[in-house]
C-alpha positions as a Markdown table, in Angstrom:
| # | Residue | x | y | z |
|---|---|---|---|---|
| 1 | Unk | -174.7 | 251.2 | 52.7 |
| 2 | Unk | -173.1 | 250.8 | 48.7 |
| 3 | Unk | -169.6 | 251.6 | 49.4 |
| 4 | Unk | -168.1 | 255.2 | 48.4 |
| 5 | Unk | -165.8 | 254.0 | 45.8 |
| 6 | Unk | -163.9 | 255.8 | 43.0 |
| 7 | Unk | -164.0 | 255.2 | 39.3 |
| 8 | Unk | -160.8 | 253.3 | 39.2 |
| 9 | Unk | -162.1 | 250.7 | 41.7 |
| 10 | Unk | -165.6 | 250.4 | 40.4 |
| 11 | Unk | -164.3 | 250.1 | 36.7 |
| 12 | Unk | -161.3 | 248.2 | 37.5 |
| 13 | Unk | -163.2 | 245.7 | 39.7 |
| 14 | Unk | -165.9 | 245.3 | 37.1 |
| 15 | Unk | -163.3 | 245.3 | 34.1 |
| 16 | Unk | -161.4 | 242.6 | 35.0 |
| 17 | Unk | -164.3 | 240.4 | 35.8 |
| 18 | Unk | -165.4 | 240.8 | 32.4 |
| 19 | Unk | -162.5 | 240.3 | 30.5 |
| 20 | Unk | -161.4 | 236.9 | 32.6 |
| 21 | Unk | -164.9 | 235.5 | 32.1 |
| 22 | Unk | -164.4 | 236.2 | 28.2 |
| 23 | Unk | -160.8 | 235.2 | 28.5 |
| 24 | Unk | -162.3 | 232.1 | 30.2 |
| 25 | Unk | -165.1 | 231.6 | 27.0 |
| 26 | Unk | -163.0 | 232.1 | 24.6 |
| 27 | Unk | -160.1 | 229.4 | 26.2 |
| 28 | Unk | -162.7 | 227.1 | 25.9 |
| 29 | Unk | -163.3 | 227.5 | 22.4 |
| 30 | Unk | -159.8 | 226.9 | 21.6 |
| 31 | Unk | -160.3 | 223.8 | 24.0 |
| 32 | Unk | -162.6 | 222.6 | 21.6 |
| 33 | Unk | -161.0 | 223.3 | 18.7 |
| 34 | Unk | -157.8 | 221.7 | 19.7 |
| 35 | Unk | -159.8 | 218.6 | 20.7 |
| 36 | Unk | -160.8 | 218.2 | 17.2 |
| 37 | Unk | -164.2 | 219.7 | 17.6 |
| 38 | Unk | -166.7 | 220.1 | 14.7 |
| 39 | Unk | -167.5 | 223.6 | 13.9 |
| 40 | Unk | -171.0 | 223.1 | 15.2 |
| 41 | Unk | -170.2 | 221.5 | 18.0 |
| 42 | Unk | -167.8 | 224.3 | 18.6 |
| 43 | Unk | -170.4 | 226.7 | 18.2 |
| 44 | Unk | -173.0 | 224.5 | 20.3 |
| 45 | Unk | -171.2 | 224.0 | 23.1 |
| 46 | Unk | -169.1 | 227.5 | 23.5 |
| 47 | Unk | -172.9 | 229.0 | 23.1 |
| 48 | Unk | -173.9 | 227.0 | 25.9 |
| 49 | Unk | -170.8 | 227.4 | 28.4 |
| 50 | Unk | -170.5 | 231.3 | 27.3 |
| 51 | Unk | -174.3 | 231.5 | 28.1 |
| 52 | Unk | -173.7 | 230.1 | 31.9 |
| 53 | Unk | -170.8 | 232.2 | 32.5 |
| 54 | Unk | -173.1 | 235.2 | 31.9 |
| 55 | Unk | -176.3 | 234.1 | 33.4 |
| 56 | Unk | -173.8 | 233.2 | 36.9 |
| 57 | Unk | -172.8 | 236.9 | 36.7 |
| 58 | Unk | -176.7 | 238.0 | 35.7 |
| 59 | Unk | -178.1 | 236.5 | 38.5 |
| 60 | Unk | -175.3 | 237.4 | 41.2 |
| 61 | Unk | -174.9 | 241.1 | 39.8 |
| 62 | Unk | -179.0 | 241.4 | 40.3 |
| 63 | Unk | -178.8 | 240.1 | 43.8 |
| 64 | Unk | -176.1 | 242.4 | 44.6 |
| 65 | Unk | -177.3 | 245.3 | 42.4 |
| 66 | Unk | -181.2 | 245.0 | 44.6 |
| 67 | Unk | -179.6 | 245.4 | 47.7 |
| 68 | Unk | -180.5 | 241.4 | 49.0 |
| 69 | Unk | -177.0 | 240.4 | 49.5 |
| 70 | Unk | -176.3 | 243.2 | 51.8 |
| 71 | Unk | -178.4 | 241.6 | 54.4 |
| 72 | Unk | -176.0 | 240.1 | 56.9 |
| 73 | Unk | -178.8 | 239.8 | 59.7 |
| 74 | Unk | -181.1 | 237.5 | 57.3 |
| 75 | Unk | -180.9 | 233.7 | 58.2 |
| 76 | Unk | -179.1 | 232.2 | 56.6 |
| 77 | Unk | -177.5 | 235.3 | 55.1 |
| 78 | Unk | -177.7 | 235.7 | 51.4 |
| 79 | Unk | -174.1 | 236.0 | 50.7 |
| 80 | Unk | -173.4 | 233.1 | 52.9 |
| 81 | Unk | -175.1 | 231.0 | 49.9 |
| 82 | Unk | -173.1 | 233.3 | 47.6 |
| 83 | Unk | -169.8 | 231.7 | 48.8 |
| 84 | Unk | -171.2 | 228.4 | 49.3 |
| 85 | Unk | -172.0 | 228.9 | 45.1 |
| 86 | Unk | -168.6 | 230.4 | 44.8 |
| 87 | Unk | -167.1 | 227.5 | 45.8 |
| 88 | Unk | -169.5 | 225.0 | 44.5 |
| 89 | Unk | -168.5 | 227.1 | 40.4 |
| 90 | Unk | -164.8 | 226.6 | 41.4 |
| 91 | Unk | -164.8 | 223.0 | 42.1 |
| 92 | Unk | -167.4 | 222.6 | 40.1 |
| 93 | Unk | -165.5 | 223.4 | 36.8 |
| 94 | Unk | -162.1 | 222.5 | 38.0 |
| 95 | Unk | -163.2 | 218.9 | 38.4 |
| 96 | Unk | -165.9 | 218.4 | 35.9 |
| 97 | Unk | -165.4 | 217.8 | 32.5 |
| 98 | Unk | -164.8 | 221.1 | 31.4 |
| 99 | Unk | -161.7 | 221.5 | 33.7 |
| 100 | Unk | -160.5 | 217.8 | 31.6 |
| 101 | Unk | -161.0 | 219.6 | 28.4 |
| 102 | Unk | -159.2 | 222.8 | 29.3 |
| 103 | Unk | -156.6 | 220.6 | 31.0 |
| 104 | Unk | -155.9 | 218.5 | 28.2 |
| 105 | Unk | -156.6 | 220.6 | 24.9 |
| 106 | Unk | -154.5 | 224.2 | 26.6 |
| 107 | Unk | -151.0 | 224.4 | 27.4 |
| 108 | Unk | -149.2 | 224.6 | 31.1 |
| 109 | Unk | -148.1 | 227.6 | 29.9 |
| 110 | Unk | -151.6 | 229.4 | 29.2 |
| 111 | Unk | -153.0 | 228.2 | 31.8 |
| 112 | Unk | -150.5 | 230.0 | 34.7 |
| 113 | Unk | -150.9 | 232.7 | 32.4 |
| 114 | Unk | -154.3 | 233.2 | 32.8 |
| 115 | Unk | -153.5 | 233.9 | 36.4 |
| 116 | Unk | -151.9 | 237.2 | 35.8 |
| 117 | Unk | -154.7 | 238.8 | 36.0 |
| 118 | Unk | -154.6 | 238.8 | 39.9 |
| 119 | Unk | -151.4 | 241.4 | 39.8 |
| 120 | Unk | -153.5 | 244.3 | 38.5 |
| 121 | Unk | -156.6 | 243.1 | 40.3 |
| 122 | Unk | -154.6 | 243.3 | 43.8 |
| 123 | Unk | -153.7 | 246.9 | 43.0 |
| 124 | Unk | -157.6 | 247.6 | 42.4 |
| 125 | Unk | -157.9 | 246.3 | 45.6 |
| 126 | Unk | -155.1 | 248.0 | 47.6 |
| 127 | Unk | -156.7 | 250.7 | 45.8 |
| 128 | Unk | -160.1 | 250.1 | 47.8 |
| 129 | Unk | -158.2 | 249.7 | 51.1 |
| 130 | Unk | -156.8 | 253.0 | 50.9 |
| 131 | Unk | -159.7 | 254.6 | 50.1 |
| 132 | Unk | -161.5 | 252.9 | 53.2 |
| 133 | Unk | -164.1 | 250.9 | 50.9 |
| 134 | Unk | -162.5 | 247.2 | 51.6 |
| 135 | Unk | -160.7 | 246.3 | 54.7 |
| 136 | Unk | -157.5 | 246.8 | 54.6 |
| 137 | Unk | -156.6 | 243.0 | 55.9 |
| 138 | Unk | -157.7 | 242.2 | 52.6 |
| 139 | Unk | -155.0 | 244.1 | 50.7 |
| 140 | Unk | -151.3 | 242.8 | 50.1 |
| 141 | Unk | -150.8 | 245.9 | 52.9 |
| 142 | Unk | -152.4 | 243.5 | 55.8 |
| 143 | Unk | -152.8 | 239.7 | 55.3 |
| 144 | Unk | -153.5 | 239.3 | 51.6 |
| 145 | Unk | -150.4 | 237.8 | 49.5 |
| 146 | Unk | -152.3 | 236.5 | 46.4 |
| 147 | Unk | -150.6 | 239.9 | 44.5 |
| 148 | Unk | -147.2 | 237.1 | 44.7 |
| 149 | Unk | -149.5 | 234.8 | 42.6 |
| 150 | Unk | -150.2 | 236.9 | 40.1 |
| 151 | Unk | -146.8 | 238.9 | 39.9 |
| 152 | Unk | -145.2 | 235.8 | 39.0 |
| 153 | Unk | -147.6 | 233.9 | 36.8 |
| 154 | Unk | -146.1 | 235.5 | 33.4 |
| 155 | Unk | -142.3 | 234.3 | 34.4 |
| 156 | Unk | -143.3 | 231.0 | 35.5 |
| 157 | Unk | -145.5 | 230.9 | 32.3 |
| 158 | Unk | -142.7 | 232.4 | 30.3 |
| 159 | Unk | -139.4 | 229.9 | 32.0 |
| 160 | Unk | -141.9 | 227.0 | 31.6 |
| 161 | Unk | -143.2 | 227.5 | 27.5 |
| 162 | Unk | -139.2 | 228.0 | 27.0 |
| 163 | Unk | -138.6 | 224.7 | 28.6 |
| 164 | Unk | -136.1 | 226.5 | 31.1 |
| 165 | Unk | -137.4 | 224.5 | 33.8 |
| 166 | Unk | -139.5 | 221.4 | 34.4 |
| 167 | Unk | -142.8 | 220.7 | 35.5 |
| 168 | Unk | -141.2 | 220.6 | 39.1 |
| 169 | Unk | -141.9 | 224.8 | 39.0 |
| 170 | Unk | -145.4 | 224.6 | 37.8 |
| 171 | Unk | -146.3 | 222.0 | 41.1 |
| 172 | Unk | -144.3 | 224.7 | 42.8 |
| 173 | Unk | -145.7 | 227.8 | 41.8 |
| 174 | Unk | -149.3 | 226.0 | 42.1 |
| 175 | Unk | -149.5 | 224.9 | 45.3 |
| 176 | Unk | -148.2 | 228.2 | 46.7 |
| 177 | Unk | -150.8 | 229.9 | 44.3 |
| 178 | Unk | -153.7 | 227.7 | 46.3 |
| 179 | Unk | -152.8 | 228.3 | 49.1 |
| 180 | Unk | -152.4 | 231.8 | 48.8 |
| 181 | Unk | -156.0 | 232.5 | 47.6 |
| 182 | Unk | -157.2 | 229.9 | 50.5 |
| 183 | Unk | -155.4 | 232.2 | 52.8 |
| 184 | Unk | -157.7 | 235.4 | 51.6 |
| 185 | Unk | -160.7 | 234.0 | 51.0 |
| 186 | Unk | -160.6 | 232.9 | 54.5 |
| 187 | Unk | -159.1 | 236.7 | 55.4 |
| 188 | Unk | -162.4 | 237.4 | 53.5 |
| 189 | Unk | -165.0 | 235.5 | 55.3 |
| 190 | Unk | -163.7 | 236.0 | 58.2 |
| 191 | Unk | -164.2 | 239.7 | 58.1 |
| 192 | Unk | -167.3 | 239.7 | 57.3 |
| 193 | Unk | -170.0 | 240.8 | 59.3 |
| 194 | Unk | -170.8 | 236.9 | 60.2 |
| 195 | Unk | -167.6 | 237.1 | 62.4 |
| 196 | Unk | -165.7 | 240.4 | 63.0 |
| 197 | Unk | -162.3 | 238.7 | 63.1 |
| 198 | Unk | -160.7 | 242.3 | 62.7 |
| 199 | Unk | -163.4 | 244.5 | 64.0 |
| 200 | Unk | -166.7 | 245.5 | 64.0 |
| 201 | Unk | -165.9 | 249.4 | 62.7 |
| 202 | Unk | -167.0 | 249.8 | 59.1 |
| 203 | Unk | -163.5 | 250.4 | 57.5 |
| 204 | Unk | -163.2 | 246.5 | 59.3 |
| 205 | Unk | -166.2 | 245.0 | 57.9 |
| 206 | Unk | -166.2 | 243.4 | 54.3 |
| 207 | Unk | -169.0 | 244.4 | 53.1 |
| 208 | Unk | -168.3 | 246.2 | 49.7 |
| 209 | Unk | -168.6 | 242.7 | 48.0 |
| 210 | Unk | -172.2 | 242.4 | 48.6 |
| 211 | Unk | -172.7 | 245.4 | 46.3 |
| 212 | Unk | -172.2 | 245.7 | 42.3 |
| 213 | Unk | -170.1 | 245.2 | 40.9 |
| 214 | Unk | -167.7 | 244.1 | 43.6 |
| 215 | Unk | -170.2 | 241.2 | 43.8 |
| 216 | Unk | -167.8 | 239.7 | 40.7 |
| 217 | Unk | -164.6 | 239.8 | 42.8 |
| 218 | Unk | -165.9 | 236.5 | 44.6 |
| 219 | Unk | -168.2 | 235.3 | 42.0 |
| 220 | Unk | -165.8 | 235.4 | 38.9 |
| 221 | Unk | -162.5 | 236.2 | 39.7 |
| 222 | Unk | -162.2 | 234.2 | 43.1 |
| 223 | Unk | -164.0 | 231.1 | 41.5 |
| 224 | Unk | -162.1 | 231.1 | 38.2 |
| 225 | Unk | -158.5 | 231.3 | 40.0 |
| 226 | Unk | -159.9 | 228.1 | 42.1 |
| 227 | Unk | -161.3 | 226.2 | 39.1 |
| 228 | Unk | -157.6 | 227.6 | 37.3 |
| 229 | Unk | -155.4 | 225.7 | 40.0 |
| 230 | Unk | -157.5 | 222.9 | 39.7 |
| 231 | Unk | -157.3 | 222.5 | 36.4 |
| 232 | Unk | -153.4 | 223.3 | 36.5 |
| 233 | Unk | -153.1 | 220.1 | 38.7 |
| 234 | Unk | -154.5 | 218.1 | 36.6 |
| 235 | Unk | -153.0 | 218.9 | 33.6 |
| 236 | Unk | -149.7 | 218.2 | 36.1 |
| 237 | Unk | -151.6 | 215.0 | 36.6 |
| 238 | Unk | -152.1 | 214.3 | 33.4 |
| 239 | Unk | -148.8 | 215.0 | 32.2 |
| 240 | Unk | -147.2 | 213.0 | 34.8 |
| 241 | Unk | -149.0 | 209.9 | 33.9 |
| 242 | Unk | -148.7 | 209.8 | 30.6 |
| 243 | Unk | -144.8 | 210.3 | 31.3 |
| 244 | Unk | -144.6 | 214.0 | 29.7 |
């Protein structure tokens, strides 16, 4: 059954998938440009990554949107390939070449502060615990700490552009972001109707993510805060090795 949800967690969940993936688009434009880019490769290539990032959110809003994804009792069940995709987008750009170019062309400060965007999208999702559409496991109110992620992305952003601290806080700040959105993604899965971890009752279940557009909380936002720690590490990398 489509959860019951208010306008401030449909909208809220929907808005701030839409404005990381063009936050993400447009990041890589100025990835290119910094790289020293033609104009029409610029164009080319942004065309061509934009044009990904919206059929990935096409494809998995439709599936969501008709209703398949809901079916937890199919074999294998739909979402299951979902995550599997989630995952596969999140490594996928975080180690490919695209993660080298925004690792190499953005700055360490930019990229924590993309990750701000998880403060307001952990209040959307308290939000949904409290009205009974997502577990509440999932909210910083039971087993979810990611909202410590995205609370402190601007100040660790802000100390490290001002060169008040060294790259020492960015390794800090994201290895503790990892494995903070390892810990609810696995919250996540686990509560699913695949295992019950917390319960088989319906305000237990998560299964408001099969439905649009909370289908983009895993597809987009979960997969770009993955693919936005990789790439944080290997601009570390990077930066360690060529003795910045």
């Amino acid at each position: 059954m489509r959860p019951d949800a208010s306008w401030f967690v449909t909208y809220g969940i929907g808005g701030i998938a839409l404005a990381v993936a063009g936050t993400v688009v447009w990041a890589y434009a100025r990835s290119l440009r910094a790289l020293g880019w033609t104009p029409v490769q610029r164009k080319t290539h942004t065309w061509i990554f934009g044009g990904g990032v919206a059929l990935w959110m096409l494809v998995t809003g439709w599936m969501a949107s008709s209703g398949h994804l809901a079916n937890f009792d199919a074999t294998p069940p739909p979402f299951l390939v979902v995550f599997i995709g989630v995952m596969a987008v999140g490594f996928g750009v975080g180690l490919s070449i695209l993660g080298e170019r925004f690792a190499t062309a953005l700055p360490l400060w930019g990229l924590i502060a993309f990750h701000a965007y998880r403060l307001p999208l952990e209040l959307v999702m308290h939000r949904a615990a409290t009205e009974g559409v997502m577990p509440d496991v999932m909210s910083f109110s039971g087993r979810n700490f990611d909202i410590v992620t995205g609370a402190s992305a601007i100040v660790v952003a802000y100390l490290v552009a001002r060169q008040e601290v060294g790259e020492w806080m960015a390794w800090i700040w994201n290895v503790v972001g990892i494995v903070l959105l390892f810990n609810v993604i696995q919250v996540a899965v686990r509560a699913t109707p695949l295992f019950k971890a917390f319960g088989d009752g319906p305000v237990n279940l998560n299964t408001w993510v099969a439905y649009f557009p909370f289908v983009w909380l895993p597809t987009v936002l979960v997969a770009a805060a993955l693919a936005g720690h990789l790439v944080i590490f290997r601009r570390l990398i990077r930066g360690t090795a060529d003795g910045a």
